[in-house]
N, CA, C and O atoms as a GROMACS GRO file, in nm:
protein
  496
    1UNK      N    1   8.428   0.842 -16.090
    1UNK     CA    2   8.559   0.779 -16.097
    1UNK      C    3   8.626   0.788 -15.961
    1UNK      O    4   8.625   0.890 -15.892
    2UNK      N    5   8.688   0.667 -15.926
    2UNK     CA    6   8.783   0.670 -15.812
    2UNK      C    7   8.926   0.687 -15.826
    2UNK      O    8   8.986   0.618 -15.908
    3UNK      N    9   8.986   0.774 -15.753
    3UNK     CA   10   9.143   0.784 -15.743
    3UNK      C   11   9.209   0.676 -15.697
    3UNK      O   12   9.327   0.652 -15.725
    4UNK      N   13   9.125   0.596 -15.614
    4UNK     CA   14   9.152   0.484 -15.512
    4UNK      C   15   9.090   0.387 -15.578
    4UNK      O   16   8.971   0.397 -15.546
    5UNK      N   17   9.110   0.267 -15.679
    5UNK     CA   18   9.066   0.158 -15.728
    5UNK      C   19   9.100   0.047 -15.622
    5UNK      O   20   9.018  -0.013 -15.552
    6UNK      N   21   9.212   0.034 -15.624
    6UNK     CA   22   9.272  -0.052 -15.529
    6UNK      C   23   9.239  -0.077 -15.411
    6UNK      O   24   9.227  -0.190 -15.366
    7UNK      N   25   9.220   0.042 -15.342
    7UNK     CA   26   9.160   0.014 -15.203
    7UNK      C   27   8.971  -0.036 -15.217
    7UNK      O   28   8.917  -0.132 -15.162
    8UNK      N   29   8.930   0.032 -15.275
    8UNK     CA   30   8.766  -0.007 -15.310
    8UNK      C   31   8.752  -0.168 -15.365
    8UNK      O   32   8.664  -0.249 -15.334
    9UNK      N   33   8.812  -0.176 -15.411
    9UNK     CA   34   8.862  -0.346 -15.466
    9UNK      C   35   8.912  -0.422 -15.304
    9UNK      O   36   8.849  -0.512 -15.247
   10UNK      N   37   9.017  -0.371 -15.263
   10UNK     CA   38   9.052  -0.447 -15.110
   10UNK      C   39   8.888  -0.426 -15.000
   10UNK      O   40   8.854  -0.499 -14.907
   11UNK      N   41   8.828  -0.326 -15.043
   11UNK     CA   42   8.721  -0.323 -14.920
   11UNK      C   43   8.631  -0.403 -14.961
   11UNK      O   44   8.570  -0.473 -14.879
   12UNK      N   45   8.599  -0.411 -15.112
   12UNK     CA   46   8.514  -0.517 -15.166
   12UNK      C   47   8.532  -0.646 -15.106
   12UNK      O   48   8.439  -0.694 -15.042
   13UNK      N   49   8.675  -0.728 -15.125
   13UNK     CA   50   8.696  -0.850 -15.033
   13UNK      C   51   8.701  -0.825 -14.858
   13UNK      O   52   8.744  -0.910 -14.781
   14UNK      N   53   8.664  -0.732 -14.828
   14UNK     CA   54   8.660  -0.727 -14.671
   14UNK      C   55   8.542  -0.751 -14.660
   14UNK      O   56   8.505  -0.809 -14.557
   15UNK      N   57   8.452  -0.716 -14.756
   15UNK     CA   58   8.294  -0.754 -14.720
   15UNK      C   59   8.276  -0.869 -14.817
   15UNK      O   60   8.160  -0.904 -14.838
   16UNK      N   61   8.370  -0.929 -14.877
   16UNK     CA   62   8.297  -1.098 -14.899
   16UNK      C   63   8.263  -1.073 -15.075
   16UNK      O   64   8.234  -1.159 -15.158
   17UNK      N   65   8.277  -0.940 -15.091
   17UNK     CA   66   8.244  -0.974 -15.241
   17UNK      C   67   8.349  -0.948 -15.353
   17UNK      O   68   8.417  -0.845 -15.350
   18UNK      N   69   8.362  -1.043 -15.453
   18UNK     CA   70   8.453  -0.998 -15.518
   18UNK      C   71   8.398  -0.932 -15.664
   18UNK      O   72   8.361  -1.002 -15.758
   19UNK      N   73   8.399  -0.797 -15.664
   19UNK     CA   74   8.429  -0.720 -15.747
   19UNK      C   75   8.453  -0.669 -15.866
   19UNK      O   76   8.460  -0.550 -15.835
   20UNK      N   77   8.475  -0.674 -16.012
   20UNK     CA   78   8.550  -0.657 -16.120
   20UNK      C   79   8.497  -0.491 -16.154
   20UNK      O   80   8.391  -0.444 -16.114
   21UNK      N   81   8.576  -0.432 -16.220
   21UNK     CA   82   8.534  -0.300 -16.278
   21UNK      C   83   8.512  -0.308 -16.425
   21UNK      O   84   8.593  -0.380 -16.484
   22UNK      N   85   8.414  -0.247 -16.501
   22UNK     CA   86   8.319  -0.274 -16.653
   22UNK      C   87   8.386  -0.114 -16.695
   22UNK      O   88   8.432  -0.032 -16.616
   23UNK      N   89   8.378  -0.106 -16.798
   23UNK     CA   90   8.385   0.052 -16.870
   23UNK      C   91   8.250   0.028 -16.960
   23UNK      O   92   8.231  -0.059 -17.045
   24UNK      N   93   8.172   0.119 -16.923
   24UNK     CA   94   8.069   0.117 -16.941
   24UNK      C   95   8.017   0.153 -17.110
   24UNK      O   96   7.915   0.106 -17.161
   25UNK      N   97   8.097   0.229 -17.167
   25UNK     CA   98   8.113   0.238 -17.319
   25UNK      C   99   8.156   0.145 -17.354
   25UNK      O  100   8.090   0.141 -17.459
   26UNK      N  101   8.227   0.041 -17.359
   26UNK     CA  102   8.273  -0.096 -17.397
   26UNK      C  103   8.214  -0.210 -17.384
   26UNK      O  104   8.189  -0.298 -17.466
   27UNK      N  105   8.181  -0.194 -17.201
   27UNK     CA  106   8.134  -0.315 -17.164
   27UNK      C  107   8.265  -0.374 -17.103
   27UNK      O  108   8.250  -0.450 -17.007
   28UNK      N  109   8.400  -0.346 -17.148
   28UNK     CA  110   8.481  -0.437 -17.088
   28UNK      C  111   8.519  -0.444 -16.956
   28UNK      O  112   8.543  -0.341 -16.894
   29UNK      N  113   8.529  -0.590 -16.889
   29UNK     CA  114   8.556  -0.590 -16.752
   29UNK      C  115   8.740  -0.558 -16.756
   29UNK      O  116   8.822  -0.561 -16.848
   30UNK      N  117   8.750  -0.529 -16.610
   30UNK     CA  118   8.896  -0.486 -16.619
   30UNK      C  119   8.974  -0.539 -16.461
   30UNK      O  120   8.943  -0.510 -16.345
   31UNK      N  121   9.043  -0.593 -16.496
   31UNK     CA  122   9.196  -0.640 -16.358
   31UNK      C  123   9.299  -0.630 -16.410
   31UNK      O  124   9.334  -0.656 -16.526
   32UNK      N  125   9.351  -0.592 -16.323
   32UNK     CA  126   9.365  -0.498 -16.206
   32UNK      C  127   9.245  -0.394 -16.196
   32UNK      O  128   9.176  -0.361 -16.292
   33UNK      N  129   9.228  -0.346 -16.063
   33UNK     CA  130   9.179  -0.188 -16.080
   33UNK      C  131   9.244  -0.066 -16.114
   33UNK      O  132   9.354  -0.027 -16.074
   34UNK      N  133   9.181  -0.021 -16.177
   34UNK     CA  134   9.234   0.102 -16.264
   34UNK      C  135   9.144   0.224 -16.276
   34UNK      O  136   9.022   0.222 -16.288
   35UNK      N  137   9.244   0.363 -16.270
   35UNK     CA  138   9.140   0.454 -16.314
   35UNK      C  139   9.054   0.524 -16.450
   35UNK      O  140   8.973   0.615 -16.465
   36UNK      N  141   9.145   0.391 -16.567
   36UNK     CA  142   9.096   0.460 -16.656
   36UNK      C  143   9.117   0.274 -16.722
   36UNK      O  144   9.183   0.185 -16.669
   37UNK      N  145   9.038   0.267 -16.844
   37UNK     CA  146   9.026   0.143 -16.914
   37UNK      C  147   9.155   0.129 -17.002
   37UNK      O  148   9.150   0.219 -17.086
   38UNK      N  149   9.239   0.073 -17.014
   38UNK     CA  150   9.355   0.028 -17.059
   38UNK      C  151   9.307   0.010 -17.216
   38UNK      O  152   9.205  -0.052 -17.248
   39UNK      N  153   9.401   0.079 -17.310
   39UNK     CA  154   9.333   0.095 -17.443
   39UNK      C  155   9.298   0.258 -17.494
   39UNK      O  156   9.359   0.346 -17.556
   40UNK      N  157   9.157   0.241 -17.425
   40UNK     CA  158   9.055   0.344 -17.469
   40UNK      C  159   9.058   0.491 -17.343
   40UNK      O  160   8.972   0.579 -17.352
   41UNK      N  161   9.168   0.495 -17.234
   41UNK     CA  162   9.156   0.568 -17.112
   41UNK      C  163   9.030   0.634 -17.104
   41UNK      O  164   9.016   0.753 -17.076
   42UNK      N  165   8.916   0.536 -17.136
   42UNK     CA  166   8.792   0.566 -17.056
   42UNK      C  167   8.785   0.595 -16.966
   42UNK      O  168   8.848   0.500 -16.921
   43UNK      N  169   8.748   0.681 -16.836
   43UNK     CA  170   8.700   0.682 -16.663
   43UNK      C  171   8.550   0.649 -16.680
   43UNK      O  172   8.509   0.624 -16.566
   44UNK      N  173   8.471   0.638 -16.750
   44UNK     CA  174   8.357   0.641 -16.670
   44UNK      C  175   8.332   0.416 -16.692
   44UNK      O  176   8.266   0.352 -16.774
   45UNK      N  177   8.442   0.360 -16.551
   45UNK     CA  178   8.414   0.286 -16.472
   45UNK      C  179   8.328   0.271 -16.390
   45UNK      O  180   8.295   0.363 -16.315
   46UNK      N  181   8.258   0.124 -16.388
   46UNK     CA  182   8.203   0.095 -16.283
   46UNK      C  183   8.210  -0.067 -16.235
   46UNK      O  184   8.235  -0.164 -16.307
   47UNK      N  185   8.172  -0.061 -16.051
   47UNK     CA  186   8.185  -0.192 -16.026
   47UNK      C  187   8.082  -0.260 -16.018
   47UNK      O  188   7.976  -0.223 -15.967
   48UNK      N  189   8.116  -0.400 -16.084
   48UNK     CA  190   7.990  -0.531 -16.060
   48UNK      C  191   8.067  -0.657 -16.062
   48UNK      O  192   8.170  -0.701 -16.114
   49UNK      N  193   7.949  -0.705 -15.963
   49UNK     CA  194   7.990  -0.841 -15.869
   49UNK      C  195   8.071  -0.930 -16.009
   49UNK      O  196   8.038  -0.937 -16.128
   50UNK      N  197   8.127  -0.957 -15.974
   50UNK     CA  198   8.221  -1.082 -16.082
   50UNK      C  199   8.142  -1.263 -16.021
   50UNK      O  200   8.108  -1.306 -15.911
   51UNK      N  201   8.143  -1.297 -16.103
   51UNK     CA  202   8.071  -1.444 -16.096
   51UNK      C  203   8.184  -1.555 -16.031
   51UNK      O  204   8.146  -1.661 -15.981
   52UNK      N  205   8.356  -1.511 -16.041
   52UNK     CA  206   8.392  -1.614 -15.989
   52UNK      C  207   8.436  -1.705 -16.046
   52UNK      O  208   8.524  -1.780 -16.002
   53UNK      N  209   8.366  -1.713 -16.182
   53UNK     CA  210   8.421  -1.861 -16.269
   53UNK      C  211   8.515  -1.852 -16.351
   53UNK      O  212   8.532  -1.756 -16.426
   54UNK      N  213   8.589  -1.956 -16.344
   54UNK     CA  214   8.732  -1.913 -16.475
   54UNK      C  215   8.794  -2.072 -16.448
   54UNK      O  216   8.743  -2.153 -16.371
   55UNK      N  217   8.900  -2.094 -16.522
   55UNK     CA  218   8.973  -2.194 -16.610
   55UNK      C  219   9.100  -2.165 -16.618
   55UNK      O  220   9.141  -2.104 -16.717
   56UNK      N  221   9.184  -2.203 -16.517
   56UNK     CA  222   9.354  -2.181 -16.534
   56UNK      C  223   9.418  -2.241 -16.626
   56UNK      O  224   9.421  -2.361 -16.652
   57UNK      N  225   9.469  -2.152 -16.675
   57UNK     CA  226   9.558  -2.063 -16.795
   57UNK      C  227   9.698  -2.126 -16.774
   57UNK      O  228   9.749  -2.185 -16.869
   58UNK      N  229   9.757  -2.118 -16.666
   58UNK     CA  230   9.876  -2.170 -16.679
   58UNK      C  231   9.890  -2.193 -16.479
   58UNK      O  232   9.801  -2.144 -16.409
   59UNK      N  233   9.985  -2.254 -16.428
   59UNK     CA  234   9.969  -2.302 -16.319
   59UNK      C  235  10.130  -2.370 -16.308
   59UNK      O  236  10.189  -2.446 -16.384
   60UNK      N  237  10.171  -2.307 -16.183
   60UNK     CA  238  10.336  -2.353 -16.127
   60UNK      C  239  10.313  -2.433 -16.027
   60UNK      O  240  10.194  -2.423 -15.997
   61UNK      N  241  10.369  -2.511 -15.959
   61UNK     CA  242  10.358  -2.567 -15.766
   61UNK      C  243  10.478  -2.468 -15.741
   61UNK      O  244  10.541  -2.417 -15.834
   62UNK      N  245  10.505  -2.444 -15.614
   62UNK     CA  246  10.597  -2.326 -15.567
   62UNK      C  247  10.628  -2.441 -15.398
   62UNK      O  248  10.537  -2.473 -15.322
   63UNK      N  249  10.728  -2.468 -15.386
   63UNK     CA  250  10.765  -2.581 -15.326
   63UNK      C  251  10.809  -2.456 -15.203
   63UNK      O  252  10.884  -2.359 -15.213
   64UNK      N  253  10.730  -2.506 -15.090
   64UNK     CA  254  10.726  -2.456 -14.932
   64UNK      C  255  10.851  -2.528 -14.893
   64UNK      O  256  10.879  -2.647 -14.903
   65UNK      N  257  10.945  -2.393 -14.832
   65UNK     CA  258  10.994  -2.477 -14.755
   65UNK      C  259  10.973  -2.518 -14.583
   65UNK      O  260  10.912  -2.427 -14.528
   66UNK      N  261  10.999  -2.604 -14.508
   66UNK     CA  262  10.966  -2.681 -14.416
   66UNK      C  263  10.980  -2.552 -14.276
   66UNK      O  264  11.070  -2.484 -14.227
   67UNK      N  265  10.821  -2.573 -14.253
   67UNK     CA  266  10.744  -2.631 -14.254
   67UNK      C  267  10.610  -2.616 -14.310
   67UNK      O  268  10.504  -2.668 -14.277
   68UNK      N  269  10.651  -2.502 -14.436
   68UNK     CA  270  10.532  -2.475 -14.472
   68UNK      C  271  10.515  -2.570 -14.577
   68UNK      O  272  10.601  -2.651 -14.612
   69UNK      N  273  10.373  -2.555 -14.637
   69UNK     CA  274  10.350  -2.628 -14.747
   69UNK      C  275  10.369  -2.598 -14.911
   69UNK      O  276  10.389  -2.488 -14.963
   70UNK      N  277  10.360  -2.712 -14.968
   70UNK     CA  278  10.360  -2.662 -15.116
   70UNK      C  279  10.256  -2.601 -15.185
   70UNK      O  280  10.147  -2.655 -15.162
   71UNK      N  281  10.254  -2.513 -15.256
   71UNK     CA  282  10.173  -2.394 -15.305
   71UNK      C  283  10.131  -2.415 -15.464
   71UNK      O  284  10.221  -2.470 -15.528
   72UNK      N  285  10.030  -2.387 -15.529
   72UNK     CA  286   9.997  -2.381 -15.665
   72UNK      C  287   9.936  -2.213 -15.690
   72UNK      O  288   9.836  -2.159 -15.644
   73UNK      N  289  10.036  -2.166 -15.773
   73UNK     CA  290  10.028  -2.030 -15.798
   73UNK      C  291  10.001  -2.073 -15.913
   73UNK      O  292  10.063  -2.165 -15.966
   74UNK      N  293   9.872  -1.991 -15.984
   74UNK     CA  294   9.804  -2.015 -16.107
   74UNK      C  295   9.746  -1.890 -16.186
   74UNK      O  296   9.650  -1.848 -16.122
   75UNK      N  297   9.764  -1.819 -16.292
   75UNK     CA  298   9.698  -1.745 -16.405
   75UNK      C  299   9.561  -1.800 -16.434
   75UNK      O  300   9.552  -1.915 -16.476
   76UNK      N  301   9.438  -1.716 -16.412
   76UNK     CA  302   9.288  -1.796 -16.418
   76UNK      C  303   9.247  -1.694 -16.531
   76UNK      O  304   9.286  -1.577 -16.533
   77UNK      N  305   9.173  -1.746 -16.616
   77UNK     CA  306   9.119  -1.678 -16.739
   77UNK      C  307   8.967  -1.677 -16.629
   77UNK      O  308   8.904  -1.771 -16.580
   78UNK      N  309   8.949  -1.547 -16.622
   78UNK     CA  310   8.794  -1.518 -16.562
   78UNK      C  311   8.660  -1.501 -16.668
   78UNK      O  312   8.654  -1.403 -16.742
   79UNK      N  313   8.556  -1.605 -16.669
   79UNK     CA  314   8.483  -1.603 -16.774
   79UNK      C  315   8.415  -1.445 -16.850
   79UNK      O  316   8.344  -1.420 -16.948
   80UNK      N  317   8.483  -1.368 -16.743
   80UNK     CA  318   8.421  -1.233 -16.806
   80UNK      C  319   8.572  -1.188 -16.875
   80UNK      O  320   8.596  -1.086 -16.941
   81UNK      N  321   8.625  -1.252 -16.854
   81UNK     CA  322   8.767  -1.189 -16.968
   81UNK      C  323   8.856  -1.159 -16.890
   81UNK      O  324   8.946  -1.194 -16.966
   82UNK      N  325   8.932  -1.109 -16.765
   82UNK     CA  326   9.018  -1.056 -16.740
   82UNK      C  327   9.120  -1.179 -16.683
   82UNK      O  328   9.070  -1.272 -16.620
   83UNK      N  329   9.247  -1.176 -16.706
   83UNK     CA  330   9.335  -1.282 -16.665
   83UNK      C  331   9.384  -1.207 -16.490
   83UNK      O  332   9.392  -1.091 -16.449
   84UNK      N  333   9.408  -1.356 -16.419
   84UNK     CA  334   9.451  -1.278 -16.290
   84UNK      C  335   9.537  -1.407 -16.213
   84UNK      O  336   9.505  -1.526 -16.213
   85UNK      N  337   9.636  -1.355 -16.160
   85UNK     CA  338   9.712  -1.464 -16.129
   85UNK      C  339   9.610  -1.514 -15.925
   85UNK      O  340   9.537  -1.438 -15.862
   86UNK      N  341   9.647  -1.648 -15.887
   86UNK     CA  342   9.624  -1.637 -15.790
   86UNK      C  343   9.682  -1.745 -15.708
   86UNK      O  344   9.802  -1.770 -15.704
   87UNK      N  345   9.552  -1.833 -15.616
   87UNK     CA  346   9.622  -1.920 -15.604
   87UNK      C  347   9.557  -2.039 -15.560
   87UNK      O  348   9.494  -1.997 -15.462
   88UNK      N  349   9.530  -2.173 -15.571
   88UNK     CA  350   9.436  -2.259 -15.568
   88UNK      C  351   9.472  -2.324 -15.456
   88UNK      O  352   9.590  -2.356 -15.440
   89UNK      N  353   9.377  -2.354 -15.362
   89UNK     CA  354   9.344  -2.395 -15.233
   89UNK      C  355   9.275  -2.541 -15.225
   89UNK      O  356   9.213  -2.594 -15.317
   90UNK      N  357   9.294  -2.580 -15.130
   90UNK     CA  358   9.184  -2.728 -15.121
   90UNK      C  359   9.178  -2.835 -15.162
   90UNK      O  360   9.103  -2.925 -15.125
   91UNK      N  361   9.295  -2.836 -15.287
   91UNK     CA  362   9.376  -2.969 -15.369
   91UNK      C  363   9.513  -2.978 -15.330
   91UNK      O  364   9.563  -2.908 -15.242
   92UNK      N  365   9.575  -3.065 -15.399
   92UNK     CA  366   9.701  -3.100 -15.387
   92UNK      C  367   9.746  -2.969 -15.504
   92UNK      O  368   9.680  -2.922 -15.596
   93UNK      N  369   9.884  -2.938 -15.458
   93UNK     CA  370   9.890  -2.847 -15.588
   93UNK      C  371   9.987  -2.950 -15.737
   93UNK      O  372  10.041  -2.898 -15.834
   94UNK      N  373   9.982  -3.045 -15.715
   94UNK     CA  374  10.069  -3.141 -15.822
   94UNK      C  375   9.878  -3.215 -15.872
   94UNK      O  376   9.859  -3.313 -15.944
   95UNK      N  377   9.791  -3.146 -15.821
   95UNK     CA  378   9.670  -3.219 -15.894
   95UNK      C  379   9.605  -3.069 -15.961
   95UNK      O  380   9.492  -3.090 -16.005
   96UNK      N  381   9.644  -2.941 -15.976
   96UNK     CA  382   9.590  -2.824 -16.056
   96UNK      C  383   9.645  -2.894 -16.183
   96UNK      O  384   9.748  -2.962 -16.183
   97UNK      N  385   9.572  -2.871 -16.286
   97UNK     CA  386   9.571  -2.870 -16.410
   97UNK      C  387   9.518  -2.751 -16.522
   97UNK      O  388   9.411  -2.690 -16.516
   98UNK      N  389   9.597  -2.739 -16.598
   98UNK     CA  390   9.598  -2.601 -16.702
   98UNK      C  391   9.442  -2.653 -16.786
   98UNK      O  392   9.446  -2.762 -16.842
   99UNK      N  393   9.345  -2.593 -16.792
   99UNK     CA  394   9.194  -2.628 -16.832
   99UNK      C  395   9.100  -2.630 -16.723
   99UNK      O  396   8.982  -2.599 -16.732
  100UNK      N  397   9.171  -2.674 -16.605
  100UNK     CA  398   9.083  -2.666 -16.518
  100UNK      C  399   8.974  -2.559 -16.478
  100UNK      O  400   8.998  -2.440 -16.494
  101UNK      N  401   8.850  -2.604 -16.425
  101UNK     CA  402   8.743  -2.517 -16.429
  101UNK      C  403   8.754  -2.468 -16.267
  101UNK      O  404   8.808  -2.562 -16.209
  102UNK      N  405   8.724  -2.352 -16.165
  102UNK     CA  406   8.774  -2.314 -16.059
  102UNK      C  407   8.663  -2.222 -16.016
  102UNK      O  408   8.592  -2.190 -16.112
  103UNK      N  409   8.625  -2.171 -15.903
  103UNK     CA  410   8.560  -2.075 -15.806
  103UNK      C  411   8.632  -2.033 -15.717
  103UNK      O  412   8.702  -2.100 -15.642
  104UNK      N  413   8.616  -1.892 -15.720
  104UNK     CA  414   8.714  -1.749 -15.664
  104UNK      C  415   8.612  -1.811 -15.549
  104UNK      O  416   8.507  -1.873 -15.562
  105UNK      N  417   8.692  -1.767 -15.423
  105UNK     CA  418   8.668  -1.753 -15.279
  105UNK      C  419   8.759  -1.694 -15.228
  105UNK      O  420   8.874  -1.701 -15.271
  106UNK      N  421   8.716  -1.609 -15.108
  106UNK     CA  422   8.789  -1.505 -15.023
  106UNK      C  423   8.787  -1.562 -14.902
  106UNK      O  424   8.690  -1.610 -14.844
  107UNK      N  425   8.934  -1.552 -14.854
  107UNK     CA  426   8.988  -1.655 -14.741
  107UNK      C  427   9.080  -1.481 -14.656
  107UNK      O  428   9.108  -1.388 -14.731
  108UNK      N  429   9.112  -1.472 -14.489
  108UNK     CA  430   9.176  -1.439 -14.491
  108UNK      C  431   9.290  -1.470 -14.448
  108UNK      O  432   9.306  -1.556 -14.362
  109UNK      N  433   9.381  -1.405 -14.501
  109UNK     CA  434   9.528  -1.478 -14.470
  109UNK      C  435   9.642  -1.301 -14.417
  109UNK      O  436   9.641  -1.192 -14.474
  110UNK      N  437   9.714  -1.340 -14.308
  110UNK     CA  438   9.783  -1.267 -14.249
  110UNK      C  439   9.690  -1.116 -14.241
  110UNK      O  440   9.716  -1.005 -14.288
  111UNK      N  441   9.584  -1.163 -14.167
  111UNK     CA  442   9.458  -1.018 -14.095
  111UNK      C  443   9.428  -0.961 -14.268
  111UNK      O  444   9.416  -0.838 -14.272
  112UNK      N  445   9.420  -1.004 -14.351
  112UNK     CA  446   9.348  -0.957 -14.476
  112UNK      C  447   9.278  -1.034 -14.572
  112UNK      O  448   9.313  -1.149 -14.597
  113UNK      N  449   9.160  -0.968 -14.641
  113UNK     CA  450   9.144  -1.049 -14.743
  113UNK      C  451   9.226  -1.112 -14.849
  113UNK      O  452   9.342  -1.076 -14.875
  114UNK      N  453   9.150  -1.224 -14.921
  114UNK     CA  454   9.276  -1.288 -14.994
  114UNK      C  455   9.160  -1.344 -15.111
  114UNK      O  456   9.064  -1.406 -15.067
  115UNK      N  457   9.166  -1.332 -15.191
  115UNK     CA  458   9.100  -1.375 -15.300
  115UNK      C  459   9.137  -1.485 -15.407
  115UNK      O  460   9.179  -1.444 -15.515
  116UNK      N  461   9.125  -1.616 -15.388
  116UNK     CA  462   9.205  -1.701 -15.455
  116UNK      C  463   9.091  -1.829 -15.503
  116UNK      O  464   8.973  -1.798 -15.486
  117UNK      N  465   9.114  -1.948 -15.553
  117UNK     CA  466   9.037  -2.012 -15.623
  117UNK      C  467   9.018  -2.208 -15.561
  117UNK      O  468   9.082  -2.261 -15.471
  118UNK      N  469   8.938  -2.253 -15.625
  118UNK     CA  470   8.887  -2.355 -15.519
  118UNK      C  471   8.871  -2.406 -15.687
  118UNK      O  472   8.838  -2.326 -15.774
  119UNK      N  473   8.904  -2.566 -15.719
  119UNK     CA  474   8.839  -2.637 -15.824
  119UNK      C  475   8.708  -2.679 -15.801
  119UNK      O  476   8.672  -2.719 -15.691
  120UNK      N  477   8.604  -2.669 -15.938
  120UNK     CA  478   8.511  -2.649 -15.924
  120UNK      C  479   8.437  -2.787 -15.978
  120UNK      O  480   8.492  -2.894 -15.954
  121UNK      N  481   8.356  -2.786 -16.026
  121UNK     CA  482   8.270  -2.891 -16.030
  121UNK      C  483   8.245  -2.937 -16.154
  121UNK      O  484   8.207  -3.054 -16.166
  122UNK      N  485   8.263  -2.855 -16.268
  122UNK     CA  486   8.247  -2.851 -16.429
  122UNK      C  487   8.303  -2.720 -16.498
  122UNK      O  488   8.337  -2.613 -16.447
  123UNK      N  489   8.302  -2.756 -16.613
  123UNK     CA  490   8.444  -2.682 -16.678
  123UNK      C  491   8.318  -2.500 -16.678
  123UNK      O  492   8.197  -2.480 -16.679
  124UNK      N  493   8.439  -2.412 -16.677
  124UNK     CA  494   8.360  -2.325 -16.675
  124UNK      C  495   8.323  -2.234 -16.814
  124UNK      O  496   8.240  -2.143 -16.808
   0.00000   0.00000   0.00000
């Protein structure tokens, strides 16, 4: 068990991978990181690679003001179960749609990783 979830999760996106934590008596994946499984305060956590795929849940535009741009901050249902808010890149954000199918990618933004989502190709 780690005292430090959070940071092991931030070093995970420094090296490109994103992460989820399993409780290994359950099986359930878990986000946030945590030191114990929400429910059952299991510790015996562990981490494995997350696949990335998920389907936003709900989705705002967040209107930049000038000169930045307009933003789509979005809740993604991750096909392994855990909900996580983020934020979708590479579209218009007045073209995110709630169903939409999406792929996590790690971008960095202000000298850090950033873990946010890209629409994908078929529903996930």
């Amino acid at each position: 068990m780690s005292i430090h979830p959070e940071k092991q999760y931030r070093d995970f996106l420094a090296q490109g991978r994103f992460m989820l934590q399993r409780a290994r008596q359950s099986g359930r994946f878990i986000f946030y990181p945590r030191v114990a499984e929400p429910g059952t305060g299991d510790t015996d956590l562990e981490w494995v690679e997350a696949s990335g795929r998920g389907t936003i849940y709900s989705a705002t535009r967040v209107r930049g003001r000038d000169p930045a741009a307009d933003a789509s901050i979005v809740l993604v249902d991750l096909v392994e179960g855990p909900r996580m808010m983020s934020q979708v890149i590479g579209i218009a954000p007045d073209q995110v749609r709630i169903g939409m199918a999406v792929q996590a990618t790690i971008i960095t933004r202000d000298d850090a990783p950033l873990l946010v989502f890209e629409a994908a190709g078929s529903a996930a």
